[in-house]
GUTI-208121 format. One record per residue: residue in one letter; x, y, z of N, C-alpha, C in turn. Coordinates in nm, 3 decimals. Last residue first. Layout:
// residues N
<residuo: A&n_east: X&n_north: Y&n_up: Z&ca_east: X&ca_north: Y&ca_up: Z&c_east: X&c_north: Y&c_up: Z>
...
// end
This chain:
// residues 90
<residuo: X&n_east: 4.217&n_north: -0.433&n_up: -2.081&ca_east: 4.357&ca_north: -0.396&ca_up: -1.975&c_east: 4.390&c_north: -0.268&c_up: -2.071>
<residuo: X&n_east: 3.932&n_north: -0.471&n_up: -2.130&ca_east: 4.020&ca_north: -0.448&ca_up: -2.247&c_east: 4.132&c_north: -0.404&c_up: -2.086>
<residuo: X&n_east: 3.672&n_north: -0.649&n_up: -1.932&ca_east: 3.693&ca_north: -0.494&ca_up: -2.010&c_east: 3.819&c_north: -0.539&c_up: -2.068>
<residuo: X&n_east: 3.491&n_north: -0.898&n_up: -1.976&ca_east: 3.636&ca_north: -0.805&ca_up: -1.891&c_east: 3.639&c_north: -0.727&c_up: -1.979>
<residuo: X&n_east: 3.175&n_north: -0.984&n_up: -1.904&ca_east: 3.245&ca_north: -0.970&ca_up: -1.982&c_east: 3.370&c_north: -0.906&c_up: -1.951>
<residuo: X&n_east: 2.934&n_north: -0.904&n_up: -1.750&ca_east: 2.965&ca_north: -1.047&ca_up: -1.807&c_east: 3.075&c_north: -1.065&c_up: -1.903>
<residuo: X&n_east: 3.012&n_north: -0.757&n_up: -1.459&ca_east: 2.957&ca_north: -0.740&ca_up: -1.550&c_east: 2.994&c_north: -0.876&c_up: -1.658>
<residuo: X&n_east: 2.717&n_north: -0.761&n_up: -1.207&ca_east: 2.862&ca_north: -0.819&ca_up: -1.214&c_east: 2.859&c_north: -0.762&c_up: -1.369>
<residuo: X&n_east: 2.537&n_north: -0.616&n_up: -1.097&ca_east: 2.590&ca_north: -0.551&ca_up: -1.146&c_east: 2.736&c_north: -0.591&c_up: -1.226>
<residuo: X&n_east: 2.279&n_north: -0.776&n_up: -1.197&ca_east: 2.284&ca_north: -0.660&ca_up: -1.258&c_east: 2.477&c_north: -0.615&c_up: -1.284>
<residuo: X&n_east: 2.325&n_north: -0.909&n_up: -0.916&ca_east: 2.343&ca_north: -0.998&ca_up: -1.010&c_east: 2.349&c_north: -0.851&c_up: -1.132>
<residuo: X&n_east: 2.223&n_north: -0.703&n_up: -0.751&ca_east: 2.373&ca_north: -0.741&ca_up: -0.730&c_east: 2.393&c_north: -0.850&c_up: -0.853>
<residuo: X&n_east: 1.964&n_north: -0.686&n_up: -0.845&ca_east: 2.012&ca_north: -0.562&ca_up: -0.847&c_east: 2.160&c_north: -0.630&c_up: -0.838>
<residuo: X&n_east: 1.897&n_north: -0.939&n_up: -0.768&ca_east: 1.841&ca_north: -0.884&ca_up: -0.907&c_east: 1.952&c_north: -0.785&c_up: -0.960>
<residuo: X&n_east: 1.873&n_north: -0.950&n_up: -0.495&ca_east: 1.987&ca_north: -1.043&ca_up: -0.554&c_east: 1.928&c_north: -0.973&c_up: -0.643>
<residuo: X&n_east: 1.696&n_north: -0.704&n_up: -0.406&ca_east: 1.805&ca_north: -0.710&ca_up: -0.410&c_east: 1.891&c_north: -0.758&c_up: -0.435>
<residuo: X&n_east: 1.466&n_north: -0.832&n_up: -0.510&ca_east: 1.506&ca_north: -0.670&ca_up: -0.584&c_east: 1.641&c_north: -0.714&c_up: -0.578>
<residuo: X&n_east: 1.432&n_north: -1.043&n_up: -0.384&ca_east: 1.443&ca_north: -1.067&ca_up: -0.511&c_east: 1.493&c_north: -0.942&c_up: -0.566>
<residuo: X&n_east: 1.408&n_north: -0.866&n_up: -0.156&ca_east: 1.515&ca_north: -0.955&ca_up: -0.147&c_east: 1.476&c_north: -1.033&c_up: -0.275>
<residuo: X&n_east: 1.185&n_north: -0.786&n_up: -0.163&ca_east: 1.276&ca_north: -0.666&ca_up: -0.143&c_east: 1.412&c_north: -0.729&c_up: -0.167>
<residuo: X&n_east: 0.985&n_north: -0.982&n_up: -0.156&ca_east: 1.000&ca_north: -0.921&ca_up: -0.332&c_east: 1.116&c_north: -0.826&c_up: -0.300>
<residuo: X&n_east: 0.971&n_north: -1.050&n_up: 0.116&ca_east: 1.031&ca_north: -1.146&ca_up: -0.047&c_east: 1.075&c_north: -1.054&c_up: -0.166>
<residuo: X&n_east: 1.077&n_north: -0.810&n_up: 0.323&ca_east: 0.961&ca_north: -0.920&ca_up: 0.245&c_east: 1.021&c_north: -1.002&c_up: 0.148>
<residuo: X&n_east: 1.239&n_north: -0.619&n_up: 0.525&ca_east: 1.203&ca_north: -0.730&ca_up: 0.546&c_east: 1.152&c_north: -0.862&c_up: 0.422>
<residuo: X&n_east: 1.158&n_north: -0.346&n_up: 0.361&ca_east: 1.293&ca_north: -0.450&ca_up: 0.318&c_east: 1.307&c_north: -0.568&c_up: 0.365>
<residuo: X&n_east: 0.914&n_north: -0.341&n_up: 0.162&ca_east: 0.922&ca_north: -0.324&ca_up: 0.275&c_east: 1.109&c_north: -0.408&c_up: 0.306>
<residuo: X&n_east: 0.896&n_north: -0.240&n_up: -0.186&ca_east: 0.851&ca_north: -0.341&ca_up: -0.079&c_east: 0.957&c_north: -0.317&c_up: 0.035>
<residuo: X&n_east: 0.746&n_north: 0.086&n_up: -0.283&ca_east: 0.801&ca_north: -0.011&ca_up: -0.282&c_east: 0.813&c_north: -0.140&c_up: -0.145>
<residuo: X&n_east: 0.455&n_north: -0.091&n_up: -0.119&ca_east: 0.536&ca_north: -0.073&ca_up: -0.275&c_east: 0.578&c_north: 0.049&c_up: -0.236>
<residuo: X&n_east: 0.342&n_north: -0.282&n_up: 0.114&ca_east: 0.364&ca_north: -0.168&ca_up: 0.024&c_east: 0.422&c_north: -0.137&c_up: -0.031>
<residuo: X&n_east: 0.317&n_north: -0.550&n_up: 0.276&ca_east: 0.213&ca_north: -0.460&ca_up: 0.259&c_east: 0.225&c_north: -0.286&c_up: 0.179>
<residuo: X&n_east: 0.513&n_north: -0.695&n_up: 0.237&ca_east: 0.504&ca_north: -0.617&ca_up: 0.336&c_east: 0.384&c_north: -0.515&c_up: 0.332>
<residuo: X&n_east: 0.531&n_north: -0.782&n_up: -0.028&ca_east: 0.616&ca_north: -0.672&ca_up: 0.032&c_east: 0.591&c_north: -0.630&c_up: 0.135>
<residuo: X&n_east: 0.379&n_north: -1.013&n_up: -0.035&ca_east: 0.527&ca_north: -1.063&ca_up: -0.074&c_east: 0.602&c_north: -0.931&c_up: -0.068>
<residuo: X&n_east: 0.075&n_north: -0.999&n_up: 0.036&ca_east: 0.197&ca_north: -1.194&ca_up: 0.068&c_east: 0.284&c_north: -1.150&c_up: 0.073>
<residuo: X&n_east: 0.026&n_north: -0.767&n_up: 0.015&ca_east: 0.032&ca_north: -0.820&ca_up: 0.157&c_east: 0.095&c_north: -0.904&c_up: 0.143>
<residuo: X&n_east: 0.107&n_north: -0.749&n_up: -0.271&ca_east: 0.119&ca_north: -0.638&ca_up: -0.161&c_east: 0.132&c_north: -0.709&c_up: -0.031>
<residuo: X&n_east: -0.072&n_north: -0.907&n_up: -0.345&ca_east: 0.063&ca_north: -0.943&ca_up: -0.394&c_east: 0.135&c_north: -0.870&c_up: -0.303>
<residuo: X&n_east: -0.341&n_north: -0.857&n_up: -0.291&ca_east: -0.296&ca_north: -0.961&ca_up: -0.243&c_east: -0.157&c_north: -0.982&c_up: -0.268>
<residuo: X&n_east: -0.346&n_north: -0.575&n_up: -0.379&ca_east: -0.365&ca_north: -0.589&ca_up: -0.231&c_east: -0.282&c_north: -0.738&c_up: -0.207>
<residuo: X&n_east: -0.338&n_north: -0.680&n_up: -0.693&ca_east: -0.291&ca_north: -0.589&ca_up: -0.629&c_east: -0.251&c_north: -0.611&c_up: -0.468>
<residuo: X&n_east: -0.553&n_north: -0.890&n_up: -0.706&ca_east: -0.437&ca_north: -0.835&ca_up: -0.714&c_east: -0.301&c_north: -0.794&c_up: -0.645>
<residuo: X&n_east: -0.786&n_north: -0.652&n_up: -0.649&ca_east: -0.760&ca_north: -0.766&ca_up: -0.572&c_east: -0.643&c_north: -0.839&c_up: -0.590>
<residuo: X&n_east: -0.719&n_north: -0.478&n_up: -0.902&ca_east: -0.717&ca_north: -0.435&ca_up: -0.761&c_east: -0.648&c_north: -0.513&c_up: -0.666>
<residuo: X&n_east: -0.681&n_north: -0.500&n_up: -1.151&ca_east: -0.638&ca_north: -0.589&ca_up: -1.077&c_east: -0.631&c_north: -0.560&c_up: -0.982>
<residuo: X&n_east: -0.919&n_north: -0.292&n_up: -1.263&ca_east: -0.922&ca_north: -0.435&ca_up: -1.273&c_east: -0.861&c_north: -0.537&c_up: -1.174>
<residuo: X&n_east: -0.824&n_north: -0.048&n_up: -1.111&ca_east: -0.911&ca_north: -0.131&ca_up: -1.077&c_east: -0.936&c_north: -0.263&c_up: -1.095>
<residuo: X&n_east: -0.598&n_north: -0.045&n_up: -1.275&ca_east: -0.557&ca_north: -0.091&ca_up: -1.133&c_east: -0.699&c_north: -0.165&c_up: -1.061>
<residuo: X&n_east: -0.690&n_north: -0.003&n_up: -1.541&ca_east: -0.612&ca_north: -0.147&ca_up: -1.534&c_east: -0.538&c_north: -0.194&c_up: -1.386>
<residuo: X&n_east: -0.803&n_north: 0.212&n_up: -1.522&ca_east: -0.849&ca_north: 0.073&ca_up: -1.528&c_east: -0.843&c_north: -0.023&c_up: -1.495>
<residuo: X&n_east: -0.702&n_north: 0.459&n_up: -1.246&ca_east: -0.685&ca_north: 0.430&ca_up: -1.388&c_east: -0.743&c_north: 0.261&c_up: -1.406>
<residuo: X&n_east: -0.936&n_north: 0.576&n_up: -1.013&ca_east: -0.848&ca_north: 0.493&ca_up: -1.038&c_east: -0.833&c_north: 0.481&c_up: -1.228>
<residuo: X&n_east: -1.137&n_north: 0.874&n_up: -1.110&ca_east: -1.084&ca_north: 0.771&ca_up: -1.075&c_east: -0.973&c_north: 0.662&c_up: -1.107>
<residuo: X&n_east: -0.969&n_north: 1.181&n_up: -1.063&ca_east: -1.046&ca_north: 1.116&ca_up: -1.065&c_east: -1.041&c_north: 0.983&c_up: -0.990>
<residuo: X&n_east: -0.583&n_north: 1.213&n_up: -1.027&ca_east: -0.739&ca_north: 1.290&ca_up: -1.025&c_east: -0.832&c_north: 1.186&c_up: -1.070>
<residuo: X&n_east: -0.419&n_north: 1.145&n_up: -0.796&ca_east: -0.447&ca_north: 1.085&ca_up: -0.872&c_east: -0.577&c_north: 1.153&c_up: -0.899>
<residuo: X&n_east: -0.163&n_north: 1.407&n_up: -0.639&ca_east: -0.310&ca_north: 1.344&ca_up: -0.581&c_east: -0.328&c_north: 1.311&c_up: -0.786>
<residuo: X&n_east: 0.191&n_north: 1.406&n_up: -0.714&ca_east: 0.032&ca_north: 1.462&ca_up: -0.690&c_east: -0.046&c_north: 1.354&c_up: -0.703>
<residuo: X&n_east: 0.368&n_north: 1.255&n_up: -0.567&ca_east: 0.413&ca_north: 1.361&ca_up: -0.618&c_east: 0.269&c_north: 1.444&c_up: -0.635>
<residuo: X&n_east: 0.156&n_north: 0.978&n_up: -0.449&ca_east: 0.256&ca_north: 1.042&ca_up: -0.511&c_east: 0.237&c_north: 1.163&c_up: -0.491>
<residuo: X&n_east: -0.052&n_north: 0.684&n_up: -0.327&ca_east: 0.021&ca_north: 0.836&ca_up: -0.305&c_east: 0.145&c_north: 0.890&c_up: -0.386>
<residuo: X&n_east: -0.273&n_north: 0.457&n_up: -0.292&ca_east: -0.196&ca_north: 0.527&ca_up: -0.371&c_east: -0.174&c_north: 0.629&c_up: -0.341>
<residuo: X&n_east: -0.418&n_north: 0.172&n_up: -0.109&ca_east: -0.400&ca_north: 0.328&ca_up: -0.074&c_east: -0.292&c_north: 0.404&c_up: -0.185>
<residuo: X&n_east: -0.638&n_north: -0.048&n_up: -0.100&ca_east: -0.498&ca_north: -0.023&ca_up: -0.199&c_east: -0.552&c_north: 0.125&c_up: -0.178>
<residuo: X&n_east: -0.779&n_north: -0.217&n_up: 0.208&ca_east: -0.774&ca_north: -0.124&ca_up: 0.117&c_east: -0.628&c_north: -0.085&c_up: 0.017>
<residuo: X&n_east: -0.717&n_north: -0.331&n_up: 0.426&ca_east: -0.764&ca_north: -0.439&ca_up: 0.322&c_east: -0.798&c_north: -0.338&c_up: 0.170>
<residuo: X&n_east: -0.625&n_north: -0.164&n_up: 0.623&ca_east: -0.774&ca_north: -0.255&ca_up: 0.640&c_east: -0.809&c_north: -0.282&c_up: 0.491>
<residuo: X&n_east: -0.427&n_north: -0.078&n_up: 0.368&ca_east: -0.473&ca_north: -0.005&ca_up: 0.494&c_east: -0.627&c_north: -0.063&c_up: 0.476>
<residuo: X&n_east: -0.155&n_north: -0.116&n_up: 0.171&ca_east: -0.228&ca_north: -0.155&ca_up: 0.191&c_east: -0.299&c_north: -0.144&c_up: 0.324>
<residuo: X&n_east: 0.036&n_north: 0.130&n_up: -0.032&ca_east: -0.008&ca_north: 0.044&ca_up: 0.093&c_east: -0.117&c_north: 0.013&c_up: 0.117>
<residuo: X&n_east: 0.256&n_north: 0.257&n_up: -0.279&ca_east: 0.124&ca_north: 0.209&ca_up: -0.242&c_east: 0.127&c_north: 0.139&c_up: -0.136>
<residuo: X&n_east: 0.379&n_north: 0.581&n_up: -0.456&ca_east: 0.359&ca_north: 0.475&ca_up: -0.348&c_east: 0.224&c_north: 0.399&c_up: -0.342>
<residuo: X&n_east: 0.526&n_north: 0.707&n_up: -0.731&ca_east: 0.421&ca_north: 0.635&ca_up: -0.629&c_east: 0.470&c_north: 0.554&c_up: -0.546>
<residuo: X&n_east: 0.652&n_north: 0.780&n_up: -0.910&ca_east: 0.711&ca_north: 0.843&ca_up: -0.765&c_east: 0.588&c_north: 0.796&c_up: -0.710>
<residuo: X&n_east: 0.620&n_north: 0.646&n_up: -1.149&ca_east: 0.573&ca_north: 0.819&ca_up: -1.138&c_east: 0.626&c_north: 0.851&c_up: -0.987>
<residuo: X&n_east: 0.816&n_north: 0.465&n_up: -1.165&ca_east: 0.845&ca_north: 0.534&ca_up: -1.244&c_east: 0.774&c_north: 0.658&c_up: -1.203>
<residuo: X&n_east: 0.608&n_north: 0.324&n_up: -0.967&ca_east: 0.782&ca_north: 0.320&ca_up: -0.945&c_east: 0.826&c_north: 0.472&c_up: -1.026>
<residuo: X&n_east: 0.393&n_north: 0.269&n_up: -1.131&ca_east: 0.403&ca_north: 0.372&ca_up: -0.949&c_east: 0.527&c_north: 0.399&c_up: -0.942>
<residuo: X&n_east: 0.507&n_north: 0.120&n_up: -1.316&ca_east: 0.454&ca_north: 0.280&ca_up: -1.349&c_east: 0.444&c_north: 0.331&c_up: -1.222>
<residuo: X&n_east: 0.577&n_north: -0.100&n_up: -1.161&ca_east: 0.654&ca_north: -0.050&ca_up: -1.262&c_east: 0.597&c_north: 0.073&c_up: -1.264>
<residuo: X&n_east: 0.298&n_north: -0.167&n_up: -1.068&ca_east: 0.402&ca_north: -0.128&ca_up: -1.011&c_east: 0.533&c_north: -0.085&c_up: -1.042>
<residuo: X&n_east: 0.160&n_north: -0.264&n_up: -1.371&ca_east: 0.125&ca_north: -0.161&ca_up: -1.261&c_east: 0.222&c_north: -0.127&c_up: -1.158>
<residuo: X&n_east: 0.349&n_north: -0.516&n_up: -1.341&ca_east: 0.361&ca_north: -0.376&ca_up: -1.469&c_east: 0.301&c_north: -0.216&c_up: -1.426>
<residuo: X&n_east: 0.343&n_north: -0.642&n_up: -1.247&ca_east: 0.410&ca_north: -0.605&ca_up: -1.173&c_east: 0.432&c_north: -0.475&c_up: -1.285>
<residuo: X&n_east: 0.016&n_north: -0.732&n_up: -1.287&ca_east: 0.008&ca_north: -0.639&ca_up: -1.176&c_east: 0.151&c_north: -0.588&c_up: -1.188>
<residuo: X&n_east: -0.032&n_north: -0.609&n_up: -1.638&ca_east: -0.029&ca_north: -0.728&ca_up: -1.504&c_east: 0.038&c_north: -0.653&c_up: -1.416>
<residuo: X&n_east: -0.255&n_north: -0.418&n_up: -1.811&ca_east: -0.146&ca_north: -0.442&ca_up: -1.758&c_east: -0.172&c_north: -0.552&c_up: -1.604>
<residuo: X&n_east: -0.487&n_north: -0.569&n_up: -2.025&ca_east: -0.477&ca_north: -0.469&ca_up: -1.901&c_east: -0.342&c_north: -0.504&c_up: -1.874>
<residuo: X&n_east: -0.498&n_north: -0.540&n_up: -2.361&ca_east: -0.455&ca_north: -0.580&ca_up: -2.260&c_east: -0.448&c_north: -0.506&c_up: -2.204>
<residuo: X&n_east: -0.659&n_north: -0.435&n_up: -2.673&ca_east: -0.558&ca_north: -0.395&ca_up: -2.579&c_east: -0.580&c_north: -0.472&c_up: -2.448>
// end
């Protein structure tokens, strides 16, 4: 089994109602409820990661900050989504 890649880890924060930010170089996680124990694996693994994709390209937190890169790949993503490729029937 494969660790999940990082945007796959942010996919599942997305999906559970997480949040994440990055605080003095630290990956801070928050949701709906407190994460019991420890970190799940495949965040530890890509921690560093993590933090670094966080700080270059959202603003330092998931979801991304609307200023950053990745908020403005969401957003052409999302308007390209909605054209639709085909005409409906008159």
């Amino acid at each position: 089994m494969r660790t999940q890649s990082t945007i796959q880890i942010l996919r599942c924060l997305t999906l559970g109602r997480y949040t994440a930010r990055v605080v003095d170089g630290e990956l801070r996680i928050r949701g709906p409820q407190p994460l019991a124990g420890p970190l799940p694996a495949s965040i530890r693994v890509r921690r560093d990661e993590l933090i670094d994709f966080l700080s270059e390209c959202c603003g330092g937190v998931w979801p991304p900050a609307p200023d950053s890169d990745a908020y403005n790949v969401l957003r052409e993503r999302r308007k390209s989504q909605r054209k639709l490729p085909w005409r409906p029937a008159a």
